[in-house]
BAKOL-665679 format. One record per atom (N, C-alpha, C, O): residue in three letters; x, y, z. Coordinates in pm, whole numbers, plus 50000, padded with zeros to 5 digits. Atoms other than C-alpha are relative to their C-alpha. Example, Ala and Ser with C-alpha at 12.3 -4.5 7.8 and 13.67 -1.06 7.14 Angstrom:
<atoms>
Ala500894988150000 Ala512304955050780 Ala500905012050000 Ala501945011850066 Ser499184988149994 Ser513674989450714 Ser499235010950073 Ser499745022050090 
</atoms>
This chain:
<atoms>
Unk500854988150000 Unk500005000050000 Unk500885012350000 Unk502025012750045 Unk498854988350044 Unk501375033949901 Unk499225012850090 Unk498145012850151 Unk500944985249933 Unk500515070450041 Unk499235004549882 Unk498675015149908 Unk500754989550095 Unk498775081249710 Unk498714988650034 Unk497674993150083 Unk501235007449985 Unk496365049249734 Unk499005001750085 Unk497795001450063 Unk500764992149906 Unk495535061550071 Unk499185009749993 Unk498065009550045 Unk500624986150027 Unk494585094749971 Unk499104995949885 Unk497975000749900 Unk501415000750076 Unk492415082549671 Unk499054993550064 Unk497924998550065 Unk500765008349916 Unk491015051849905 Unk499275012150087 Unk498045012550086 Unk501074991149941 Unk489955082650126 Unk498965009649915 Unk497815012449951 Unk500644989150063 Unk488755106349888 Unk498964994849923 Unk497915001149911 Unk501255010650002 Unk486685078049748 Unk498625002650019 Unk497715004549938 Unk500794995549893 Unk484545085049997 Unk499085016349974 Unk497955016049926 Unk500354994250060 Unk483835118049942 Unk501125013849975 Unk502295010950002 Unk499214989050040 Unk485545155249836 Unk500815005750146 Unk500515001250256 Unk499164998949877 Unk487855168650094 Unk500965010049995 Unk501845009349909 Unk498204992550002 Unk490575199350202 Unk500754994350013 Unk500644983850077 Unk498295006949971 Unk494125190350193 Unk499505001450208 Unk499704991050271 Unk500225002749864 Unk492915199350605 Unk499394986550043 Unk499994977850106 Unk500925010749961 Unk490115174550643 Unk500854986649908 Unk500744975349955 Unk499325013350040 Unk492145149050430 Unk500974996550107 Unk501024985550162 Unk499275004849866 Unk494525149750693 Unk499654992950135 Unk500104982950191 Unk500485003549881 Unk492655148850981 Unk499384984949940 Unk499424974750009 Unk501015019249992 Unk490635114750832 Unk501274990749959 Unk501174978549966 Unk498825009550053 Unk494105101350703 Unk500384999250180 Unk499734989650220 Unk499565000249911 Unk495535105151067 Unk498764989650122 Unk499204981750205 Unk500635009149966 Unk492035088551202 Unk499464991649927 Unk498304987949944 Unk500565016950077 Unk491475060150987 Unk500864993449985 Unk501444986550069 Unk498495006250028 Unk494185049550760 Unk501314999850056 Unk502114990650064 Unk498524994749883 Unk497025064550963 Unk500294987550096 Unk501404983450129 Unk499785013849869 Unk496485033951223 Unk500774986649931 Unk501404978650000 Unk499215009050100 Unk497885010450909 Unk501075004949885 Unk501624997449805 Unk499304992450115 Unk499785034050686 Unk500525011950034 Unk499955021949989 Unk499514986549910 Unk501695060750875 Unk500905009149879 Unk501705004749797 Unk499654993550083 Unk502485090050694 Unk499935018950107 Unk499155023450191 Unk500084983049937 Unk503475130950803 Unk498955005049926 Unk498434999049832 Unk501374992150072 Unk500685156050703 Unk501225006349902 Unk501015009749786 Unk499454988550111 Unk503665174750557 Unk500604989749848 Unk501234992849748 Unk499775012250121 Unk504005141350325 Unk498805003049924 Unk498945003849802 Unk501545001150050 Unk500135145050248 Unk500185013049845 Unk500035009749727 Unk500374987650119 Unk500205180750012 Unk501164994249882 Unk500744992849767 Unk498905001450099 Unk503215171749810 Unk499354984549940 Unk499494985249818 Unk500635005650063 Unk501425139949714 Unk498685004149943 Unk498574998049836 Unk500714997550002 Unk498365153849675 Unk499865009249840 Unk499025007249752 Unk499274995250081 Unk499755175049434 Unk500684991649831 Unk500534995649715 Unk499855008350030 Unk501205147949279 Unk498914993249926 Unk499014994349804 Unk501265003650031 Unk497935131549214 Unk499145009849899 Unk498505005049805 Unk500454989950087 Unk496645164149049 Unk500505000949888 Unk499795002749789 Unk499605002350111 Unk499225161348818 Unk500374992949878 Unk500874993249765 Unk500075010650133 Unk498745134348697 Unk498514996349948 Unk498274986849873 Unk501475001050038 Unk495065136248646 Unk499234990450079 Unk498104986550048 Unk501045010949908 Unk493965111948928 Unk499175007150105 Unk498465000750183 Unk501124994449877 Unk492125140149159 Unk499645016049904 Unk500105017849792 Unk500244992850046 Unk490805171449075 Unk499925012650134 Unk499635009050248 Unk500424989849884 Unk490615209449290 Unk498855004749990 Unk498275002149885 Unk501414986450001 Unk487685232049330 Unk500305010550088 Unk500855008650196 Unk499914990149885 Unk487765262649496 Unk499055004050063 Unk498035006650001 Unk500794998049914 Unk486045270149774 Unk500035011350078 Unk501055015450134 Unk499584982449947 Unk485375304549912 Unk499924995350204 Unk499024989850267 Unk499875000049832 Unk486445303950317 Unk500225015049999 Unk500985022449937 Unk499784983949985 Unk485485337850469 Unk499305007749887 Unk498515003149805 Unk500764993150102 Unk484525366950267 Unk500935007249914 Unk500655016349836 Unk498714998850164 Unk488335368050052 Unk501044989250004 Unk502034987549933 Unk498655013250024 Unk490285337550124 Unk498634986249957 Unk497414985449969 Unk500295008950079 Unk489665306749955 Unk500784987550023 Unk502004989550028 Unk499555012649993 Unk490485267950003 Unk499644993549906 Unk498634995949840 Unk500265007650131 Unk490835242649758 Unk499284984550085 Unk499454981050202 Unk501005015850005 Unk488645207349773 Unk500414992749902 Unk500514996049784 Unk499375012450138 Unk490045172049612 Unk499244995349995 Unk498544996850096 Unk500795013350007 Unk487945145149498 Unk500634993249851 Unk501404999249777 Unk499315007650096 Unk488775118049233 Unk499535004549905 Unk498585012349911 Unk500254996250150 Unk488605122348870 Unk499884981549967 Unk500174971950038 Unk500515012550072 Unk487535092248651 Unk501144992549982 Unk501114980249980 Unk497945006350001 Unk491655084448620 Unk499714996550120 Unk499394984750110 Unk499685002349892 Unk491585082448983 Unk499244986750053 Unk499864979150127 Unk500715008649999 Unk488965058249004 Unk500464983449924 Unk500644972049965 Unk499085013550055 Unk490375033948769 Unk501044993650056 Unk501094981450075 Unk499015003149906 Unk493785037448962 Unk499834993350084 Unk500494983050101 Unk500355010949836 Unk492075024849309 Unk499684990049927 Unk500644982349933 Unk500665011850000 Unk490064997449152 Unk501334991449941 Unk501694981250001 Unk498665005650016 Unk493434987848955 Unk501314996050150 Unk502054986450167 Unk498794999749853 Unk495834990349291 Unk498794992250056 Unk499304982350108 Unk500365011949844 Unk492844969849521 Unk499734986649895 Unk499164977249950 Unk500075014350057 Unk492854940149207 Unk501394994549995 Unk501644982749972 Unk498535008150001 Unk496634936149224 Unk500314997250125 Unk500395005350217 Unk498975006549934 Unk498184911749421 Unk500795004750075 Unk501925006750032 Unk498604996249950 Unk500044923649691 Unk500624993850118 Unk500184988150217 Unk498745017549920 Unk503394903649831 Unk500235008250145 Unk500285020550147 Unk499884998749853 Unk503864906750215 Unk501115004850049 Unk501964996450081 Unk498424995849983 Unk506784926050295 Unk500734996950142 Unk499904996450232 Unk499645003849865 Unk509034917250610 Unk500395012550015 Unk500995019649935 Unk499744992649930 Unk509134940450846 Unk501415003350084 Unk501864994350155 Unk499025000949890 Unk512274956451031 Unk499815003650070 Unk499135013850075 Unk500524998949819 Unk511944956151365 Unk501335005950103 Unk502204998050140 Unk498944997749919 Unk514354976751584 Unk500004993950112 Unk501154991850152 Unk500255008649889 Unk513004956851899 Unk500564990049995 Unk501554988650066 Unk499565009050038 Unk513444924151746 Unk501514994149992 Unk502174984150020 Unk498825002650021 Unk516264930551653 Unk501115003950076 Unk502265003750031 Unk499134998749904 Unk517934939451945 Unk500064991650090 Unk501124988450143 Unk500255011549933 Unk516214913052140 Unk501324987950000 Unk502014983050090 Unk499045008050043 Unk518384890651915 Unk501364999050085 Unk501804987850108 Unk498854998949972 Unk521544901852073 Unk499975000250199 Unk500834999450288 Unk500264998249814 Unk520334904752455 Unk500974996450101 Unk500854998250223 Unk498885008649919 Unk523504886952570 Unk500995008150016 Unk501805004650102 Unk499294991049973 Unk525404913452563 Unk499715014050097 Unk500315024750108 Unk500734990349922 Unk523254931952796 Unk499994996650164 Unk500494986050201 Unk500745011749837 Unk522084923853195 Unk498594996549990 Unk497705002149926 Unk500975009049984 Unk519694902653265 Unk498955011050064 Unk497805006650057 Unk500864988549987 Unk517844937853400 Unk499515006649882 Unk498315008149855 Unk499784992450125 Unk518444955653094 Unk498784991149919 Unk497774996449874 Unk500535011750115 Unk516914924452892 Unk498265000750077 Unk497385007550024 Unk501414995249957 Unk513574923853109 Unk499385011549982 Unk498205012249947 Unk501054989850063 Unk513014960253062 Unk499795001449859 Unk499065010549820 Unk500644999550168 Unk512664954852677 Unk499074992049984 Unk498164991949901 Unk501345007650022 Unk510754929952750 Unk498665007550011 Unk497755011449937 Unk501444989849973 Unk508394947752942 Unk499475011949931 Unk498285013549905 Unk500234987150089 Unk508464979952760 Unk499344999849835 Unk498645008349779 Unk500945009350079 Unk507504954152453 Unk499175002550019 Unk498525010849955 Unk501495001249954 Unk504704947252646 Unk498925010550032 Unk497705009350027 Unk500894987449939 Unk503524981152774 Unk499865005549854 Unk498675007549831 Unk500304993650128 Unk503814996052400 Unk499154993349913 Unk498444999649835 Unk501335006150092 Unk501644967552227 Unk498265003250124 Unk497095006550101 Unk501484999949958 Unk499004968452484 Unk499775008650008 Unk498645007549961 Unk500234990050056 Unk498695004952477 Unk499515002049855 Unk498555009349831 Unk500485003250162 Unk498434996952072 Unk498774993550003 Unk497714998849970 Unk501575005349967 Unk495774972852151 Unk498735008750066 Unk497655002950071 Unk500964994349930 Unk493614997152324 Unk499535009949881 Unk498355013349881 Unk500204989650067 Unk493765022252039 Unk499304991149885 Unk498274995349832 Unk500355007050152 Unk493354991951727 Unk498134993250052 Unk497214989949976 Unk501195006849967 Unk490324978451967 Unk499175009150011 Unk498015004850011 Unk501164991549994 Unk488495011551997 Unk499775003349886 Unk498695008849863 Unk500564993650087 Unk488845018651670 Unk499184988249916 Unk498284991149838 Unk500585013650045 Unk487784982651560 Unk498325005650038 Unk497665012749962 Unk501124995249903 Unk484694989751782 Unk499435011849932 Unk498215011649948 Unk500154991250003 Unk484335020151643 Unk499204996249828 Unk497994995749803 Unk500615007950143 Unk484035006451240 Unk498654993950044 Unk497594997749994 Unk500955012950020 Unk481844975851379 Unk498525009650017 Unk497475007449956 Unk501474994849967 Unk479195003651548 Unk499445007849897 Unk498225008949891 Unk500244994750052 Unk479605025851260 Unk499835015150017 Unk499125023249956 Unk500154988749952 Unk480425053951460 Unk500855008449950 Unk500565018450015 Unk499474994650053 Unk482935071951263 Unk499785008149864 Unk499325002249767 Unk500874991950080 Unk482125099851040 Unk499904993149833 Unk498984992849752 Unk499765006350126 Unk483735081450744 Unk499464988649982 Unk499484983649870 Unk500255015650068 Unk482525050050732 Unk498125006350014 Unk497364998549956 Unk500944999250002 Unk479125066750796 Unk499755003449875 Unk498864997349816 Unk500134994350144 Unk479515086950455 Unk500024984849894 Unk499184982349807 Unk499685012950098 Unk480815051950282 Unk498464990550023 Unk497804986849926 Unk501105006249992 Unk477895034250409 Unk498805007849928 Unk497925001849868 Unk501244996250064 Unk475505061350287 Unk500014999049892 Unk498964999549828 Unk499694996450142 Unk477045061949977 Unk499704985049941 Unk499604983149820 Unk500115016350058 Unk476505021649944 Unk498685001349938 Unk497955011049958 Unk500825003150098 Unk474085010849715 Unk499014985850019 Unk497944982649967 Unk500745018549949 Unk473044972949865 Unk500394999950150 Unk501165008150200 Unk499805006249911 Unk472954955450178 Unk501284993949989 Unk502114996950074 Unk498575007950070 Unk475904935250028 Unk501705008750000 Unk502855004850023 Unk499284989650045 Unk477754966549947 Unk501145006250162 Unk502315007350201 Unk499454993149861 Unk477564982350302 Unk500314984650104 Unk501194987350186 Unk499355009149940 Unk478194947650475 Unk501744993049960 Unk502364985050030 Unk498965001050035 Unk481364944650292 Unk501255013050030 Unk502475013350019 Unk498994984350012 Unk482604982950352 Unk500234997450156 Unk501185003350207 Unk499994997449861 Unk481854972650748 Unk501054989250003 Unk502204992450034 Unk499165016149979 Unk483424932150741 Unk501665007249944 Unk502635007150020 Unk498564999750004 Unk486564943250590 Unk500825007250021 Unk501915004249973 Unk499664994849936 Unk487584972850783 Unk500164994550103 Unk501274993450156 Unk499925007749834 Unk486844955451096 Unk501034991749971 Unk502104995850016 Unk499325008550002 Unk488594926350994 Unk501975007250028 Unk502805004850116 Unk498654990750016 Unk491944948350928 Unk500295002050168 Unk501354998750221 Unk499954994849833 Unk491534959551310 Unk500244989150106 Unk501124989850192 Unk499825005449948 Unk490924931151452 Unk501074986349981 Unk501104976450054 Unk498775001050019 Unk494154919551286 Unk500725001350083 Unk501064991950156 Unk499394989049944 Unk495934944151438 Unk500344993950166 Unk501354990850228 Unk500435005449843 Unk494094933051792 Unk500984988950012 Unk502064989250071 Unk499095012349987 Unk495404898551744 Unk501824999049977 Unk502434988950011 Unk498715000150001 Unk499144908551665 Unk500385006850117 Unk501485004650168 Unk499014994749888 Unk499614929451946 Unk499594987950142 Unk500314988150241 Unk500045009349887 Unk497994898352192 Unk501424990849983 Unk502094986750078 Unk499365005350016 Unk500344881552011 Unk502035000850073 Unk502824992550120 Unk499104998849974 Unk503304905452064 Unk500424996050172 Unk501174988450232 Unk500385002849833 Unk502474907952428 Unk500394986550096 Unk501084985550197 Unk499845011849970 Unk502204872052465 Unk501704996149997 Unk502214988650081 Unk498505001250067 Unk505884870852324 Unk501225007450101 Unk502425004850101 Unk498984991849922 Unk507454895452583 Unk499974994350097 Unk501064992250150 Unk499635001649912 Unk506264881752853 Unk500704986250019 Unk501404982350112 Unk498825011949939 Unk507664848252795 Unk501385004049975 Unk502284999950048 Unk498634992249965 Unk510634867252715 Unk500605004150169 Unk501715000550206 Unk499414998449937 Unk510864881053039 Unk500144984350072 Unk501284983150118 Unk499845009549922 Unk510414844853210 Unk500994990349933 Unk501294979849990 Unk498425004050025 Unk513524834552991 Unk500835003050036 Unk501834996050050 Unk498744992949950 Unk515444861253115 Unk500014989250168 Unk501004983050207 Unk499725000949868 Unk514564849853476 Unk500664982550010 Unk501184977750112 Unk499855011750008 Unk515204813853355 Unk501324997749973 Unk501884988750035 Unk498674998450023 Unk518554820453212 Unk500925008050138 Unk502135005950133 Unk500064995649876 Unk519074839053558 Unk500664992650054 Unk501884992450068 Unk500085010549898 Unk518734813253756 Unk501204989249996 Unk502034985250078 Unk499035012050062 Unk520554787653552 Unk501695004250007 Unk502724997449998 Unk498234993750046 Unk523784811553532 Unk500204996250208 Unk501324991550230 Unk499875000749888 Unk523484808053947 Unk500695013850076 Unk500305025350055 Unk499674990649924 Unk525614827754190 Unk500605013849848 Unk500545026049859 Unk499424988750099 Unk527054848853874 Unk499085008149911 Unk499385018649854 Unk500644989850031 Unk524034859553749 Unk498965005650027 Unk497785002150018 Unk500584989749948 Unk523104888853881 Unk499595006849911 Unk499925005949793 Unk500724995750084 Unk520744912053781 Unk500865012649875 Unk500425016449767 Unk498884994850091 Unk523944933353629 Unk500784993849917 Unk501474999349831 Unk498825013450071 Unk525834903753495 Unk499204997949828 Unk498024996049800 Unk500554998750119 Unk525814904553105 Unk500564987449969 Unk501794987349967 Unk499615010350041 Unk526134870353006 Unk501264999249889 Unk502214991849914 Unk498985000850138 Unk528374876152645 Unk501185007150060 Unk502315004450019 Unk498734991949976 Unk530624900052820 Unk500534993650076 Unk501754992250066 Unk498975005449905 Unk531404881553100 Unk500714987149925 Unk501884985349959 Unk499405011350064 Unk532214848752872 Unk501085004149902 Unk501974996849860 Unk499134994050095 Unk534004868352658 Unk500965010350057 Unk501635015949970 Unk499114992449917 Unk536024889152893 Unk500155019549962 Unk501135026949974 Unk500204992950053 Unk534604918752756 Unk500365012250124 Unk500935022650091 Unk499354989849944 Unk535094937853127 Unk501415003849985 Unk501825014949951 Unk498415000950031 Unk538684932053106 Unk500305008249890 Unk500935017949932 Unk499504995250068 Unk539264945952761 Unk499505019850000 Unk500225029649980 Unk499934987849972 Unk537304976952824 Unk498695005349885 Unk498315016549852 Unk501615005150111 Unk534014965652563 Unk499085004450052 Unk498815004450172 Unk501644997749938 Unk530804976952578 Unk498664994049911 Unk498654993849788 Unk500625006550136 Unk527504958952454 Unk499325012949924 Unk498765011449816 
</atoms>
């Protein structure tokens, strides 16, 4: 998924300022597709020039003026083209992960608070992917209210609700998942702990001390 798809996928919906595109990009899509607002105009832009949106002007006040996007008949083709292609699953890099990896060069303190801090940052995530889940399923969001009015069948609007939600409650399930993942992390740390005996303490970095890493003057 790209940032221009976003912005037509919203505008879809209906016409919009570069303002209000922001604000519904930051509460909708934004929760799967993170992007700066100061990314938003320079695509937006973008899109204009290539004939996939269109402006209007709009009088704000009684001498300034704002412009309004909505799709053009190019733009339309574009989305339905970009949601029929195939798209391959990209792996993620993970700065967490990937520090996890190396934990041995750390203390056995050190290594629990990533765990935990893991844990406190997905379930915080979970609270935000579950209200907004919640939020799709009731239909309480201004946008999906417009998309629903704009449906045409029963079929139509049960499909605009099922596969938003679904996306969310994705989301839900990866961060139980992450969660789940830290904390047996930390009950490795305490397990590897234990097992090291009188030497490891909650300062004792396993790789350094095997490796004589105080001695040389190393740091992990």
């Amino acid at each position: 998924m790209s940032l221009r798809h976003a912005l037509l996928a919203i505008l879809e919906a209906r016409s919009m300022t570069g303002y209000e595109l922001s604000k519904q990009f930051g509460a909708s899509v934004g929760f799967v597709w993170r992007a700066k607002h100061s990314q938003i105009y320079p695509e937006l832009r973008k899109l204009e020039s290539e004939g996939l949106v269109r402006t209007t002007e709009v009088q704000r006040g009684k001498s300034a003026v704002k412009w309004s996007y909505s799709l053009t008949s190019e733009g339309v083709d574009e989305l339905n083209r970009w949601v029929n292609e195939l798209e391959i699953p990209q792996l993620e890099r993970s700065a967490a992960h990937l520090k996890v990896t190396y934990l041995e060069y750390g203390s056995y303190d050190m290594a629990r608070r990533h765990f935990r801090n893991h844990a406190e940052y997905f379930a915080a995530q979970r609270i935000v992917w579950q209200t907004h889940a919640d939020a799709l399923r009731s239909a309480s969001t201004s946008l999906m209210q417009t998309r629903l009015g704009r449906a045409e069948s029963d079929e139509a609007r049960a499909a605009i609700r099922a596969y938003k939600v679904h996306v969310y409650e994705g989301l839900v399930a990866r961060a139980d998942a992450e969660i789940s993942w830290a904390e047996r992390g930390v009950q490795l740390v305490d397990d590897l702990q234990a097992a090291a005996g009188a030497s490891g303490s909650d300062l004792a970095s396993p790789a350094r001390t095997a490796n004589g890493w105080a001695e040389t003057g190393l740091t992990g």
